[in-house]
Residue, then its C-alpha position, 0 to 999 in steps of 0.5 A: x834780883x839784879x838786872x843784868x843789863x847788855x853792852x850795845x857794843x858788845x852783841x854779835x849774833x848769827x844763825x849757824x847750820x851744821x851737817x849730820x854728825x858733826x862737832x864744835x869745839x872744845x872752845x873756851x868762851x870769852x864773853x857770854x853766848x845764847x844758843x837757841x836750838x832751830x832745827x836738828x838737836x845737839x848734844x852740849x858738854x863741859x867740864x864739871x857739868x852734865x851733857x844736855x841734849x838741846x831739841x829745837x826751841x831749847x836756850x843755852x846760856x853759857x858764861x865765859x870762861x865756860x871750856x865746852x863742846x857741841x855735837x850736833x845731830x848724827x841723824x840730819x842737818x842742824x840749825x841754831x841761834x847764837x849771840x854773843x854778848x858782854x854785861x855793862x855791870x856785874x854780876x856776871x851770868x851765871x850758868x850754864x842754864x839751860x830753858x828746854x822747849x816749854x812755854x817760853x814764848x816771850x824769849x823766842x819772840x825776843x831772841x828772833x828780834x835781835x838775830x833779825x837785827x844782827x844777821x847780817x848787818x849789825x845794827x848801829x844807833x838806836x838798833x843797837x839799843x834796842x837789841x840790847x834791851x831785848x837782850x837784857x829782857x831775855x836774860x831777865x826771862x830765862x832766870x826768873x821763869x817766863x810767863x806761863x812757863x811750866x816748872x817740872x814737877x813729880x807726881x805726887x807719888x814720886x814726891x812722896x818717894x823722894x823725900x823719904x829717900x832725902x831725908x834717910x840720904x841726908x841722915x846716912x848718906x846716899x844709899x842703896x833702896x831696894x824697889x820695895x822700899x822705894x815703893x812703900x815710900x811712894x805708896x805704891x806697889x813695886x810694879x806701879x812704880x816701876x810703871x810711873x818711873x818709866x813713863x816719866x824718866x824711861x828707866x827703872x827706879x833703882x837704876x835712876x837712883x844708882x845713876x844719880x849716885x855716880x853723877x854725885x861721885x862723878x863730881x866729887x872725883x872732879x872736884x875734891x881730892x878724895x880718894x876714890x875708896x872715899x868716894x866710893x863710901x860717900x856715893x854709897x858703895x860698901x868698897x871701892x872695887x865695886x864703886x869701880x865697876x858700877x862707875x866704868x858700866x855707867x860711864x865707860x871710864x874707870x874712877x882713875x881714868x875718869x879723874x885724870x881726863x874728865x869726860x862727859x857721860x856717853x850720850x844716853x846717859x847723859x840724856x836720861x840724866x837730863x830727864x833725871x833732873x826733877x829728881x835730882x833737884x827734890x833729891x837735894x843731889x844736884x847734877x852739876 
């Protein structure tokens, strides 16, 4: 893996606090920005890639160009890191890519180094480069995994479920499952299921499955210029009135509506896909 490596020149970094139930952006990045979560949450969105609800110790990595949007806590004042920085050689960042609170305490020791240096005056010299370099290692850390850091992982149940249902996706298309045939996939009973799917994802396991399917129609109205009964069948759904319906209850846009002005999904949904992740990911249906 090439090693990023960070224009000394180019780093200006701060700490920013908002009040309750406040905005930043839209905003289109010129260069390439870290955000570290302090206190507070706030709730990231772009074009094309799914909302992320950032909790204090979560790292953003945005790439320029990235045309984004902050809201920040509506339950009290919120508190964060950002650098801003530019590469001395290709390849770009590449991102977005977000690092929830986990074991990442290399980058959080690395990340109070250089808003130390930074906040205010900016270093000069010998400072400069250092900052720098801990800068490169943190980029270095947030794409390989810090040490210690804990990978999400399903249970081996769910595990089980998600590949039988990649493997009949990637035969026929994403599909609808009943509970029952998710269940004997996963071995279990449809009740013990349903249990471990909202233990681990706070929802139900055809309702996760569904919305997974809209976040993959969602980027297709993004991206292609399918129409939307194609859509519709390529994200499972026998018509395109009924994709229309299930799309607008999921998202609070019409398919047409959504396509003309993409927006991103209302804020629990857009949690609750956060946490769909894992099973995005073994699913082969990603998110962004």
């Amino acid at each position: 893996m090439t090693t990023l490596q960070v224009d000394p020149g180019s780093v200006y970094a701060g700490i920013a606090d908002y009040p309750p139930d406040s905005g930043y952006g839209p905003r289109v990045l010129r260069d390439s920005e870290l955000v570290w979560m302090l206190r507070g949450r706030a709730v990231w969105s772009a074009a094309g890639h799914p909302s992320v609800t950032l909790a204090p110790g979560s790292v953003l990595l945005v790439p320029p160009t990235t045309r984004d949007r902050f809201a920040w806590d509506t339950s009290g004042p919120s508190r964060h890191g950002y650098v801003h920085f530019s590469l001395r050689t290709p390849p770009a960042v590449t991102g977005p890519l977000v690092v929830q609170p986990a074991r990442h305490e290399p980058v959080a020791a690395l990340l109070s180094y250089v808003l130390t240096v930074h906040t205010p005056p900016g270093p000069d010299g010998t400072e400069a480069e250092a900052a720098a370099c801990a800068l490169s290692t943190v980029l270095h850390l947030l794409r390989t995994g810090s040490p210690g850091a804990a990978r999400a992982e399903l249970p081996e149940a769910l595990t089980r479920m998600a590949q039988a249902v990649r493997a009949r996706w990637e035969a026929e298309g994403p599909c609808r499952l009943s509970r029952a045939q998710l269940a004997a996939a996963a071995c279990l009973s449809p009740a013990h299921l349903t249990r471990l799917f909202a233990r681990e994802f706070g929802t139900g396991p055809v309702a996760a499955l569904e919305l997974l399917r809209i976040r993959h129609a969602a980027l297709l109205l993004d991206t292609t210029g399918l129409s939307i009964r194609h859509v519709a069948r390529r994200a499972g759904y026998p018509d395109a009135f009924h994709f229309s319906r299930r799309f607008r209850a999921c998202t609070g846009l019409s398919p047409s509506a959504h396509r003309l002005q993409p927006a991103p999904p209302p804020r629990p949904v857009a949690e609750l896909l956060s946490r769909l992740r894992p099973l995005s990911e073994a699913l082969g249906l990603p998110l962004a």
